[in-house]
N, C-alpha and C positions, 0 to 999 in steps of 0.2 A: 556261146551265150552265157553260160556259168564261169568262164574267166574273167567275161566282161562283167558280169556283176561282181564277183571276188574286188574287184577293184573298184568299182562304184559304192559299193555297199560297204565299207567301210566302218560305217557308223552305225549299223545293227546293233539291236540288244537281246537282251537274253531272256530265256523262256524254259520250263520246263513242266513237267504234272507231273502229280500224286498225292499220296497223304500225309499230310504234316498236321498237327495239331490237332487237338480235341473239337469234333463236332465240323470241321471243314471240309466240302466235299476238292477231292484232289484228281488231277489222271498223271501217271506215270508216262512218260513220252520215254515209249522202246521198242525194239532196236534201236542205234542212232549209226547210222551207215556213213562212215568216212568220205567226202566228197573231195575230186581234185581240187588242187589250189594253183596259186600262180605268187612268183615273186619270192617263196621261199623256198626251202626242203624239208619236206617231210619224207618220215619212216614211221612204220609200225613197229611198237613194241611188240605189242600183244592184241591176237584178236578175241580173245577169251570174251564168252557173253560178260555181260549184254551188251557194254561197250570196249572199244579197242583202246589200248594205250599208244600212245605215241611219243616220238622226239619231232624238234620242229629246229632251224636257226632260219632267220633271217638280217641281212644287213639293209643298213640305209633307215631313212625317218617315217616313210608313207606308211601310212598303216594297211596290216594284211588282215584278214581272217582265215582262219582255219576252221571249215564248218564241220558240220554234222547232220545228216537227214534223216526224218523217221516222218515214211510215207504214211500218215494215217490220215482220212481226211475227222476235221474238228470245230466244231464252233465254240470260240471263244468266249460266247458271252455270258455263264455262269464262273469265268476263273479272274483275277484282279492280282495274281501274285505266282511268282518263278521261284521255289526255292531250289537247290541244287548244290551236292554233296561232290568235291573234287580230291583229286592231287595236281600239284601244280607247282614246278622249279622254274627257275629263271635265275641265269646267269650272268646277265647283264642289265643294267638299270635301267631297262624301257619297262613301262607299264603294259596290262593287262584287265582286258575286259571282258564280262559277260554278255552275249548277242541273242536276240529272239528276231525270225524274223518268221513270217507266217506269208503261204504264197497262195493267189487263185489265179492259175492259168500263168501266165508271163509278167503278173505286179506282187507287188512285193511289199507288205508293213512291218514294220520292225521299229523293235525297243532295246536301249542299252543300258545297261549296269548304269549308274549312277556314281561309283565308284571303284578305284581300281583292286582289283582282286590281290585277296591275302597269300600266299603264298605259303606251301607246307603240306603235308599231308592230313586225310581227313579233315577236310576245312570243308565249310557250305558256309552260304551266302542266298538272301534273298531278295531279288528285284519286281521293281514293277512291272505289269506288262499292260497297264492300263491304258487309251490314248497313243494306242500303236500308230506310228508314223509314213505314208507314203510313204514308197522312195521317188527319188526325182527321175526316176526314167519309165514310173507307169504310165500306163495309154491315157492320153491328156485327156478324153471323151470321158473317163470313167466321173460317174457321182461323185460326190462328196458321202465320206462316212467308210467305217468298214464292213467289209463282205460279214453274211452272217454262219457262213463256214470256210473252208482252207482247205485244200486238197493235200498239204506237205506241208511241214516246220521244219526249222532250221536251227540248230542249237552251236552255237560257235565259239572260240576264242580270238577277240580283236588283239594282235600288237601293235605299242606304239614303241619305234626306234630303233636301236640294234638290239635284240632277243635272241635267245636261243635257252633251250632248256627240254621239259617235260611235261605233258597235260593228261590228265584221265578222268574224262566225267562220269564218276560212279555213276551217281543218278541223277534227276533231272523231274521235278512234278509240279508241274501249275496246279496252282490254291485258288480256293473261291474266295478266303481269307486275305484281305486287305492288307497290303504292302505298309511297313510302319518302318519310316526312320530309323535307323540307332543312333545315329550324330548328327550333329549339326552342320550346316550345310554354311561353308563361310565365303560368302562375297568378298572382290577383294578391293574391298573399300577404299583402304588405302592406297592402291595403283591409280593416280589421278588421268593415266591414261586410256581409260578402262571406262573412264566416264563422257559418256556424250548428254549436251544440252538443250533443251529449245524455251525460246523466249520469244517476248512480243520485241518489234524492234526498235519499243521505246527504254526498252531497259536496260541500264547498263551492268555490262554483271564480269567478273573475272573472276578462276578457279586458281588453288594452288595448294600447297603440301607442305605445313609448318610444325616445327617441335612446341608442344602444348604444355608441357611441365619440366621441369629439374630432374627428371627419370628417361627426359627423352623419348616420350612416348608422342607420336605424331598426328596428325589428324589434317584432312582435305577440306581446306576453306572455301564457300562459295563467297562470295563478297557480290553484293546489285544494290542498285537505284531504282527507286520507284517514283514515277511520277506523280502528284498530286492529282485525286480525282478521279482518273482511269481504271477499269479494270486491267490487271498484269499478271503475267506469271511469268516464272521462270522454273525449269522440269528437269535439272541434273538425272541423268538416270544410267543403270547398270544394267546389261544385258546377258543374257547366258542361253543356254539348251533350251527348247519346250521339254519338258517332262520330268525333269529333275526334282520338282514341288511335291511329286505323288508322295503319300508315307509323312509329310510334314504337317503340322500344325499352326505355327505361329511365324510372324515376322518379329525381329530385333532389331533396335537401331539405337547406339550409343552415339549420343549428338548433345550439343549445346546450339541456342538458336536466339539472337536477338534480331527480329523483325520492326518492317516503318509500322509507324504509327496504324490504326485503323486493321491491321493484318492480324485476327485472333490465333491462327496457328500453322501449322505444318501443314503441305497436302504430299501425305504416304499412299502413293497408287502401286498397283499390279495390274501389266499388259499383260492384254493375253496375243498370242501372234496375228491374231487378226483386226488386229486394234485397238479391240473395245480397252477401257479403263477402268478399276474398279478401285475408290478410294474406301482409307480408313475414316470412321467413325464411331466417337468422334477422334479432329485432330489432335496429334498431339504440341502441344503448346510450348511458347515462347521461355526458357529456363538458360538461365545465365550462369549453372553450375553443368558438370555433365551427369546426363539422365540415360538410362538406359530403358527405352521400353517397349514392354513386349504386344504386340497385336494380334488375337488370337486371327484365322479367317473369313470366321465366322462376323466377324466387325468388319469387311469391307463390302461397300455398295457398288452397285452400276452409275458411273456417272451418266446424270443429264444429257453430256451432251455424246455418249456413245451409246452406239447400236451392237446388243449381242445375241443371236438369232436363240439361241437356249434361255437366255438372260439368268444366267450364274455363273458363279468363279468354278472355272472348273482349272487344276492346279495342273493337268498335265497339259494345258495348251499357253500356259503364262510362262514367258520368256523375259520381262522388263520388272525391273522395281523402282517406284522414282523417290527421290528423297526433295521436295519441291517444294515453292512458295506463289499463293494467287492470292486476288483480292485486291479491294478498292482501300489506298494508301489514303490516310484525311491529312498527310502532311508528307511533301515529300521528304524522303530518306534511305539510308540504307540500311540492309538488312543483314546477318550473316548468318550461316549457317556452317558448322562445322562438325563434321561426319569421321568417329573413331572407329566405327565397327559398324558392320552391316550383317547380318546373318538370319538365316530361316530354322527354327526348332522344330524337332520331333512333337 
């Protein structure tokens, strides 16, 4: 059963407790007990408390985890943050990540890094662990929501690719203290492949990827037609993770935009994975120079026409941003919109 998740669980995230920062309450997740794996080799360094040191290699691209258990049972819902103090080598250029995954009975929620891990000694890093995520093989009968305690945590290192090296998780302390960005999170705007569209089927619209000044600097055209009279859209958009939002603040979007006639501005949504939509207000408008601008969260509403059972943007469950045009054209025409940078701020 625990090989078969090693291989399913792939995509866990990281978790830890204790005290970090002034006035936040913490718990220390210890012992953390070595758990078999599958697909690579492992060896202990060191068993010395609290945690063991280890070597690891693996070949090939699937990603493995190398976990860690510390049977305490725990309810999560006074902690919002994983900080966690390592050593960590790697030999070869696959990436590394941090796993939380939290179990009751045979199901499994888990959260992962957001980022790949720094490499070096005495390094820490802090993750989300808000909006922990099923995994795809819990008992389909169960509720929606998560358990209000955990019988075991899981504390791991995900690799992606050929790795091999060293890991040691000094420590490991979930925080009550709210998970906060340090960088900016960059969409990749410019991979026109990366972008999927929807439109009404009166619209005619075509995407493409043009040099925009004498520096060679690029930018992702939409180019549509709007019919006279009709309401239209068309909803370019980018997708990624659920939970990678937590810690952030703001959306950014460096674009130029001449819209048909009748069309007052931009429609900037955030999906969240169950559908709902929640746009910016207000839009930002039609600018024949390039504009960069920033939208804090707090500026986006629930569209009209979606249903969202909590009715708020909650950041760990938004996977889509759409970069979009709707509205009633008083002449037909075309419109363009063209997208140099996409990105979400701390």
């Amino acid at each position: 059963m625990r090989d078969a998740f090693l291989v399913l669980s792939l995509c866990v995230a990281s978790m830890g407790w204790g005290l970090q920062g002034t006035g936040s309450a913490a718990k220390e997740l210890s012992p953390l007990r070595p758990l078999p794996v599958s697909g690579m080799e492992v060896k202990l360094i060191s068993e010395s408390a609290p945690n063991p040191q280890m070597r690891f290699a693996k070949d090939g691209p699937e990603r493995r985890l190398l976990p860690m258990e510390c049977s305490v049972p725990i309810g999560l819902a006074p902690f919002r943050s994983l900080w966690a103090q390592y050593d960590l080598s790697l030999e070869n250029e696959g990436k590394s990540y941090l796993v939380f995954s939290a179990w009751s009975g045979s199901n499994m929620w888990y959260q992962m890094g957001p980022r790949p891990l720094v490499t070096g000694r005495d390094q820490s890093v802090r993750i989300p662990i808000e909006g922990l995520r099923p995994a795809q093989f819990n008992d389909s009968t169960l509720e929606e929501g998560i358990p209000a305690s955990f019988e075991r945590v899981w504390v791991g290192l995900v690799l992606e690719g050929e790795n091999s090296g060293s890991w040691w998780l000094r420590s490991a302390k979930l925080e009550s203290a709210a998970y906060r960005a340090e960088r900016p999170f960059d969409l990749p705007g410019l991979a026109i492949e990366r972008w999927q569209v929807g439109k009404d089927p009166l619209v005619h619209f075509e995407m493409s990827k043009k040099t925009v000044d004498a520096n060679g600097k690029e930018a992702v055209h939409f180019d549509f037609v709007f019919p006279r009279g009709k309401h239209m859209y068309v909803t370019p958009w980018l997708s990624f993770s659920p939970g990678q939002l937590v810690g952030y603040a703001s959306f950014s979007l460096t674009y130029q935009a001449s819209l048909p006639k009748g069309i007052e501005g931009l429609l900037i949504m955030l999906g969240e994975r169950n559908g709902c939509q929640y746009y910016a207000d207000p839009a930002p408008r039609e600018c024949g120079e390039w504009r960069t601008v920033n939208i804090p969260f707090s500026a986006f509403r629930l569209g009209a026409w979606s249903r969202d059972p909590n009715e708020r943007l909650d950041l760990s469950e938004v996977n889509k941003v759409y970069v979009a045009c709707h509205g009633i054209a008083t002449e037909e025409g075309q419109g363009t919109i063209r997208v140099r940078e996409v990105l979400f701020l701390p």
